[in-house]
Every structure is written in structure tokens, then in C-alpha cells.
N, C-alpha and C positions, 0 to 999 in steps of 0.2 A: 504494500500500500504506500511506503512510503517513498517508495521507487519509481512511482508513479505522480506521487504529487512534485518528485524535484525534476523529474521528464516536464511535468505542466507546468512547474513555477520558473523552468528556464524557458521554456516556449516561450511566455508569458511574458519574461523580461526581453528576449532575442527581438522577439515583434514592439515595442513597445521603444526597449531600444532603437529599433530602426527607423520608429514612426520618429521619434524624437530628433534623431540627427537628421532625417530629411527637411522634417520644422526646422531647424535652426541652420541646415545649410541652402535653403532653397534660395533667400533672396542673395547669396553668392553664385548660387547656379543659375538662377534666372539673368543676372547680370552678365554673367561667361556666356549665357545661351544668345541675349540679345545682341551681343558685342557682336560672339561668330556669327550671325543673323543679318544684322548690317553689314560686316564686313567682305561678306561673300562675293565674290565675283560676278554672280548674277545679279545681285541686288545692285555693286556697285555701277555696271554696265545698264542697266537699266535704270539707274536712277539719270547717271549722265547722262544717257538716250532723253530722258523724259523731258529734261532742262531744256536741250536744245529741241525737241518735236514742240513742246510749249512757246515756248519763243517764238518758234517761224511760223506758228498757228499764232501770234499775235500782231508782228510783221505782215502776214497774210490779209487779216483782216486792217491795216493801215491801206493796201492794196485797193480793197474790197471798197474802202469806205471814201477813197480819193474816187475810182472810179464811177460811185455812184452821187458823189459832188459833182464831176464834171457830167454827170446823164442830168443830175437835177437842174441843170441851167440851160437842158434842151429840151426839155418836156414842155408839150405848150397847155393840155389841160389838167383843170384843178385835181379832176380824181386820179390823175397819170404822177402828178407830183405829189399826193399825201402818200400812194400807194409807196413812192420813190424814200419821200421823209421817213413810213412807216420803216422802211426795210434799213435806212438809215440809223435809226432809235435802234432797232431791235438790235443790229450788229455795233452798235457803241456797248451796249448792254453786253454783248457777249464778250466782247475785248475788256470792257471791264470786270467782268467776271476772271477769267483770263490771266488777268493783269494782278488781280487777287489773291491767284491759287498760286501763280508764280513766286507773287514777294511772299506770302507764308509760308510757301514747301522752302524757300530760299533761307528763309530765318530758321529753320528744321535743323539747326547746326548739329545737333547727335546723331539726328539718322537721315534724312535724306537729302537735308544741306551740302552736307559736306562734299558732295562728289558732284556738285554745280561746276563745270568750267569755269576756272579764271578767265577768260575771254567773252564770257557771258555777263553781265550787268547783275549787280548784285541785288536792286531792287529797280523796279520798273514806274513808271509815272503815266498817268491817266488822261492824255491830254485829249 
């Protein structure tokens, strides 16, 4: 019997132990895990990618937004020109958006900042 109870009272301690050191090593593990996580070759390549595909999708719409100034000065009726201003509004609205997600992911200096090109603008302006 009592061969039995020191087989269950080291179970008892083994599992219990274990549960404990995981508790008090996790937020080290979890740190090691986020680090390797960021730092990964895929993350870091895809983060650069994302910097620069964002960007020239905001360059794009400077594009977009020149050439639907120079249409709105040759459109001769009213519902030709709201329809022209509407699409105007709508793509300021998305370059501002845009322009948004860029300066925040930019300021993301732990994790997704950091692998911004230095030849890239570190925050962008809403003109």
C-alpha cells in the first residue's frame, strides 16, 4: 500500500512540477518564440515586400487622382462632373487610408517596422 501511495505522490509532484516550470518559464518562451517569429526570413521578406507594394499603391493613386483632375476640366455636364468629383472623394479617401496603415505599420518598430527600406520614407503626408 504504501508502494503505491509514493508511485502517486511522485506522479503527483512530477506533473505538478512540470505544470509549475512551464508557468514561470512561459513569458521567456513566449519572448524566444516571438523574437524567432519576427525574425524569420519569411516574415522579414514579406514585410519589406509589403512596404514597398504599399507605397507604389499610394504613388498609384497620386496617378489616378492627377489624371482625373485633368478629365474634370473637360467634362462639360453637371452629372459627368459630380460623377468625376465623386470618384475623386472616394480615391482621396483610399490614399488616405493608405497613407494611414503605412505611417502605423512604419512606427511597428518590434515587429514589422523594422524591415521598412531605408530608401523608403519613414512617414508619409496626406496632401
Amino acid at each position: 500500500m504504501k508502494h503505491w501511495l509514493l508511485v502517486l505522490g511522485f506522479l503527483v509532484i512530477v506533473i505538478l512540477g512540470g505544470w509549475f516550470w512551464r508557468y514561470y518559464t512561459a513569458p521567456i518562451e513566449g519572448r524566444v518564440g516571438a523574437q524567432q517569429q519576427i525574425q524569420s526570413a519569411e516574415q522579414r521578406i514579406t514585410a519589406y515586400n509589403y512596404f514597398f507594394d504599399l507605397y507604389g499603391a499610394i504613388k498609384s493613386y497620386d496617378g489616378a487622382l492627377k489624371a482625373l483632375q485633368e478629365q474634370l476640366l473637360q467634362v462639360s455636364g453637371p452629372e459627368e462632373k459630380d460623377r468625376v468629383l465623386a470618384t475623386i472623394a472616394g480615391l482621396k479617401g483610399q490614399k488616405a487610408r493608405a497613407i494611414e496603415q503605412y505611417n502605423v505599420d512604419a512606427r511597428k518598430s518590434y515587429t514589422i517596422g523594422q524591415f521598412k527600406d531605408w530608401s523608403l520614407p519613414y512617414q508619409l503626408e496626406n496632401k
